[in-house]
Structures are given as C-alpha cells and as structure tokens.
C-alpha positions in Angstrom: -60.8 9.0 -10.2 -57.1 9.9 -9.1 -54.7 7.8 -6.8 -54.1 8.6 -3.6 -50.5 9.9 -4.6 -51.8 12.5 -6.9 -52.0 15.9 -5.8 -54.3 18.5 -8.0 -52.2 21.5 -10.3 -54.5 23.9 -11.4 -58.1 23.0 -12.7 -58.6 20.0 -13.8 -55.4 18.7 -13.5 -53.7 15.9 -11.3 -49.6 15.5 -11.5 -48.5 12.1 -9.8 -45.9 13.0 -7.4 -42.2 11.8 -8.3 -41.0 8.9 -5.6 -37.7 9.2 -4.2 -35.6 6.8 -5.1 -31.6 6.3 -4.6 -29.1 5.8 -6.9 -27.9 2.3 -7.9 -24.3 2.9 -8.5 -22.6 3.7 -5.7 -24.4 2.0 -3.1 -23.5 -0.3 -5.3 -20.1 0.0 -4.1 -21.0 0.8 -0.6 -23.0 -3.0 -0.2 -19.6 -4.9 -1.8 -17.7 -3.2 0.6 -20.8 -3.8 3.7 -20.1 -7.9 2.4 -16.4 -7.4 2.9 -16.5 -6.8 6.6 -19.1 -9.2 7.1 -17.1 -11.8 5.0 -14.1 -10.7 6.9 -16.5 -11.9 10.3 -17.8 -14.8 8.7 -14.2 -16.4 7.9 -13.1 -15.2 11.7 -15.6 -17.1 13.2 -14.7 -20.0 10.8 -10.9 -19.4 12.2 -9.8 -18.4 8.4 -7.9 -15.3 9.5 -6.0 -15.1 6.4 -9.5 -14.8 4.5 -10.8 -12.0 7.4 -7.6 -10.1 6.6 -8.7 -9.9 2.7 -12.2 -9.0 3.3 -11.2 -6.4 5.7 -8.5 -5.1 2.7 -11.0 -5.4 0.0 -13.0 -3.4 1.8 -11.0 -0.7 2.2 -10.5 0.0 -1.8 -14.3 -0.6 -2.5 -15.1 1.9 0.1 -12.7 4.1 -1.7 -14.3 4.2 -4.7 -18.1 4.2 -3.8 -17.4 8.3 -3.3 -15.5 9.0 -5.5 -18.2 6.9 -8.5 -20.8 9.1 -7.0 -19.2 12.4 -7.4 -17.6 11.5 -11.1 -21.3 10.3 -11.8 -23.0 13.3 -9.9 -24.8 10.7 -7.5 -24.4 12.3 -4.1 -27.0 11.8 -1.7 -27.6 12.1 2.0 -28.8 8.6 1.9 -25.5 7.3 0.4 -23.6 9.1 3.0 -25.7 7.2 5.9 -25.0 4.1 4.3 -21.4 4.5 3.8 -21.0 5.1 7.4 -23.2 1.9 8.1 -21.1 -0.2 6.1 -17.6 1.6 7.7 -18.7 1.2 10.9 -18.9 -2.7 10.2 -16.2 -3.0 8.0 -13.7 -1.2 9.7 -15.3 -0.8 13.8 -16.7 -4.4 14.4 -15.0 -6.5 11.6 -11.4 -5.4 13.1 -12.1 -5.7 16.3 -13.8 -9.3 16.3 -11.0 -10.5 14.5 -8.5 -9.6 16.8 -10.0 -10.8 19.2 -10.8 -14.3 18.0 -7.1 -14.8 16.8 -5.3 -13.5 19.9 -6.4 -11.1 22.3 -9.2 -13.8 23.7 -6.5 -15.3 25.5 -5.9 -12.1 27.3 -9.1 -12.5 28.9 -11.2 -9.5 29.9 -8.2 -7.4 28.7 -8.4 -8.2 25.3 -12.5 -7.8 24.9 -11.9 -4.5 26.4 -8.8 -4.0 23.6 -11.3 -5.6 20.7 -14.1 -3.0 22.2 -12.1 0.6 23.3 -11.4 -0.1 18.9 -14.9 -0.5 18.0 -15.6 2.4 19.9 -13.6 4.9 18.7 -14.1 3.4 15.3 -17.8 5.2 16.3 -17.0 7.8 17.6 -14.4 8.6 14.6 -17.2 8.7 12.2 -19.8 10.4 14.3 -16.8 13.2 14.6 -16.8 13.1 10.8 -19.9 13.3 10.0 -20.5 15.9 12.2 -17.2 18.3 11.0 -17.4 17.5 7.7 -18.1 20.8 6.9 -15.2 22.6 9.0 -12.1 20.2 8.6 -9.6 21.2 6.2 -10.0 18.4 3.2 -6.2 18.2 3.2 -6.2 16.0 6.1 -8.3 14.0 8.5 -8.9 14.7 12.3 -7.4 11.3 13.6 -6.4 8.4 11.5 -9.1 7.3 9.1 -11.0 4.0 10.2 -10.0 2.2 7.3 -6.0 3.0 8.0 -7.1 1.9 11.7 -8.7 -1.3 10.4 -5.8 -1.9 7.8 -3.2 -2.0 10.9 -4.9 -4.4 12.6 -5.9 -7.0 10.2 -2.8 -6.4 8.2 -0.5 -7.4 11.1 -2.5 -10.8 11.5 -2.3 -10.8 7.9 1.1 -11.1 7.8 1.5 -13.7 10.8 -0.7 -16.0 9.1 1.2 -15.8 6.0 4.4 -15.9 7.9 3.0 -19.5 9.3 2.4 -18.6 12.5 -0.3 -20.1 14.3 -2.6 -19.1 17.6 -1.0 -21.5 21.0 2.1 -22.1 18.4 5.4 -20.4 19.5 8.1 -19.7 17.0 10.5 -17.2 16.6 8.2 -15.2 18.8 6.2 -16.5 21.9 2.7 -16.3 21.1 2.0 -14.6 24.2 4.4 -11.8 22.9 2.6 -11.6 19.6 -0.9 -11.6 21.7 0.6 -8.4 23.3 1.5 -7.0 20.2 -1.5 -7.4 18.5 -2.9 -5.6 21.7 -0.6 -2.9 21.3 -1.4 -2.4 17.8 -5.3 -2.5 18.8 -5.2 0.4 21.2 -2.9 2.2 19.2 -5.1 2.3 16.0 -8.0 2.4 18.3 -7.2 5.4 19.9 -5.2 7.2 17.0 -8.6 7.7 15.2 -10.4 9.9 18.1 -7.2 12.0 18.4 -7.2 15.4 16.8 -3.4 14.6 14.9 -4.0 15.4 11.5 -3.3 12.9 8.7 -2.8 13.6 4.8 -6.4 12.4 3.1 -5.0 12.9 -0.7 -8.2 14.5 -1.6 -6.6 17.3 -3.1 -5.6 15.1 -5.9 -6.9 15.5 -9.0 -8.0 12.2 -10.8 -9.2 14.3 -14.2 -6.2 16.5 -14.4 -3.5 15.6 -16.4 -0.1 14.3 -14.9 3.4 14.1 -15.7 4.3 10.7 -17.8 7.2 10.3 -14.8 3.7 10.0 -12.1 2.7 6.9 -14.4 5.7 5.1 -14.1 5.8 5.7 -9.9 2.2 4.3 -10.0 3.7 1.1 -11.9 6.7 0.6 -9.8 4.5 1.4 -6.8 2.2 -2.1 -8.2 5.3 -3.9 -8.7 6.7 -3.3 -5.0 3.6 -4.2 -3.7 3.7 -7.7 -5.5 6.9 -8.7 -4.2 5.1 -9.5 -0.8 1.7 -7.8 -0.2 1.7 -8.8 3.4 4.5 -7.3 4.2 4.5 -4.1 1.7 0.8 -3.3 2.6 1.6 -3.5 6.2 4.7 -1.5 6.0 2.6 1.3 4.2 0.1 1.6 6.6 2.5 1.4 9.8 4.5 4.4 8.3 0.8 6.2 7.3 -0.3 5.5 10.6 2.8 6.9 12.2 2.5 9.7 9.5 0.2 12.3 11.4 2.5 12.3 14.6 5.3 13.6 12.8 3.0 16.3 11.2 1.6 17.3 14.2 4.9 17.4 15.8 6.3 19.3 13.3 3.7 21.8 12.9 4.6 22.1 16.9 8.2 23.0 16.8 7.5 25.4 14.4 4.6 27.4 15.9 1.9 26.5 13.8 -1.4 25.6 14.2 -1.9 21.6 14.9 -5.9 21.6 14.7 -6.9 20.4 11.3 -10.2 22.5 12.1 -10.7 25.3 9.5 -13.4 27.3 10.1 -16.0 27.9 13.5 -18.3 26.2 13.9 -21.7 27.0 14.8 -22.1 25.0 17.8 -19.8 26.6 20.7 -19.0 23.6 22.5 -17.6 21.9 19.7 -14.8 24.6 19.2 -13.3 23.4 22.8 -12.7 19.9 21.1 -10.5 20.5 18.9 -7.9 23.2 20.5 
C-alpha cells in the first residue's frame, strides 16, 4: 500500500512527494508589520490617534526589514512577495486613510471620505504598478513616492498635533478647521504623489555587508540622537523633505535635458510603455 501523495520512480519504488511549504522568517516580519496597521485601526476607532500614529510608524521599519531578512537569509518567495503587498496595502492604503479620516477630515463631510479614499486608492494602485514593473524600474529610485513615505506623512502630521496637545473641535493656535484642511491637503498630496511617475531615491543601492568609513558610523549616531530630541517633529520633518525630494529630482533632471522616467528597460507589454513617458 502507498498514500495517495506518492507517485511511483522506477520499479518498485514510491518517492513521497515534498509539500510546499513557506518560510517562517520573514513572513514573520511581514505579519508584525500586517498587526501594525491593524493596531494603528484598532486604536483610531478607539480615538487613540497618538497610538494609530505608532502602529502606522512601527510598521514602516518592520516592513523594511521583512525583505531585506529574506534576501540576507536566502528566503525569497513569490508567496512572501504577495503577502507583503497584503500587509502594505493595509498598513499603509487603509490604516492611513481611516485615520485621517476619523480625526479630521469626517467633519469635511463627503469631501473628506473622498480625501481618506482617492489615498487608499492610489495606495493600490501604487503597488499594483510595482509589482507589475518590478522588473523594468531602475532600483535607484521608485516610480512615485513609496506607500510607506505616503502613509508616514499622514500619520506623522497627526502625530505631531496630538503630541503638540491639540485636540479634534479644540481651536488653538490654529482653528481646527484650518488643521482639518491641512490634514486634507497633506492626504491628497501623499495620495496622489505615489501614482505619479516622479522618481524618488529608494537607497537600495546601499550595501549593508560592505564595509564603511568609521566617519558613516558616527553620522548614523548623531542621526539617532537628532531624532530623540523630538521624534514627532524630526520624523515628520524627514519625511516632508523626502516627500518633497522626488520633485526637485524630476525637475532637475528637466532643466537639464535628461530623462525623468525612472523606467529602465521595455517592457514587453506595449501599452505599458505609454505610461510612463
């Protein structure tokens, strides 16, 4: 008698086939960083939008290492990529976007659910892009601003709010219906950046195993040190200048003559080389 999963080799001889399986680690990764954004909803809906903030944040660095364990560890697999777009797409697409929505832009009425969901869906359409051109983008940069950046500009604004004191129907130094329209502006803005073809630097062409100069080690230090002085506003400040960043590429590469699209090769699908002129 054989199992039914057994499949005959020669005469006499049964070989069970070898399951599929998928690799621990970084899915690992990839799940702490799915229960970020969902904690990041959970603590929304609970109207602790300093907590949503940090979810949405912690997030962002478990995502970025999830890839990079599985190519140190020689884990890459097609199953891991679909997952880590899963968990993006909640972490950084609907986590975002509900949060805005709940601390400001509900008072907007239909105007801000159409903000909270114009940023959830170009947060999908951002990764169905780069999934699709993974293959033909130069790895120096990304086509748009990356959905973490995106998601780090709009929870890191109501990040800093909260910690500054303010408070949803309370009006300080700002009318809360001027920071409603902010945090509107900054909704579009990082909605919309991330399905526009402005390239942004993706530091992938660093090296992690090379050695560096000593000099690189004391940046990284003072760099930690900055950001402890006030993360709210350091953090922010980062991303507002990174997600700023890609313009001044672009326009650069303009006034100079140079080619803007971040698009390396052909593809093999004509009508997806009219995208990206």
């Amino acid at each position: 008698m054989h199992e039914g999963n057994d499949l005959p080799e020669g005469r006499g001889v049964w070989v069970r086939k070898r399951r599929k399986g998928i690799y621990i680690l970084p899915n690992l990764f990839t799940l702490a960083a799915l229960f970020g954004g969902f904690y990041a909803i959970v603590m929304a809906v609970n109207n602790r939008f300093e907590l949503a903030a940090a979810g949405v944040f912690c997030a962002m660095v478990l995502d970025s290492l999830d890839g990079r364990v599985a190519r140190m560890t020689n884990t890459q697999s097609a199953f891991g990529e679909q997952m880590d777009s899963l968990s993006d797409m909640v972490s950084f697409g609907a986590a975002p976007g509900l949060i805005a929505y709940m601390w400001a832009l509900q008072g907007l009425g239909r105007w801000g659910w159409i903000a909270s969901f114009v940023y959830c869906a170009c947060a999908a359409l951002r990764l169905a892009r780069f999934n699709v051109n993974t293959g033909v983008v130069d790895k120096r940069y990304f086509q748009g601003l990356p959905s973490p950046a995106a998601a780090a500009l709009v929870a890191g604004f109501i990040w800093l709010m909260t910690d500054a004191g303010v408070r949803p129907g309370e009006d300080g130094r700002l009318s809360w219906d001027s920071i409603t329209w902010i945090m509107f502006a900054f909704t579009l803005y990082a909605g919309l950046t991330m399905v526009t073809n402005v390239p942004f630097y993706s530091f992938k062409d660093l090296q992690m195993k090379k050695s560096v100069p000593f000099a690189a080690i004391v940046l990284i230090a003072l760099g930690i040190a900055v950001i402890n002085i006030h993360p709210p506003i350091v953090l922010f400040g980062v991303f507002v200048l990174y997600g700023l960043s890609g313009y001044v590429v672009y326009a650069v590469r303009k006034s100079r003559g140079q080619q803007t699209s971040v698009i390396s090769t052909s593809t093999d699908e004509p009508d997806e080389r009219g995208l990206h002129q």
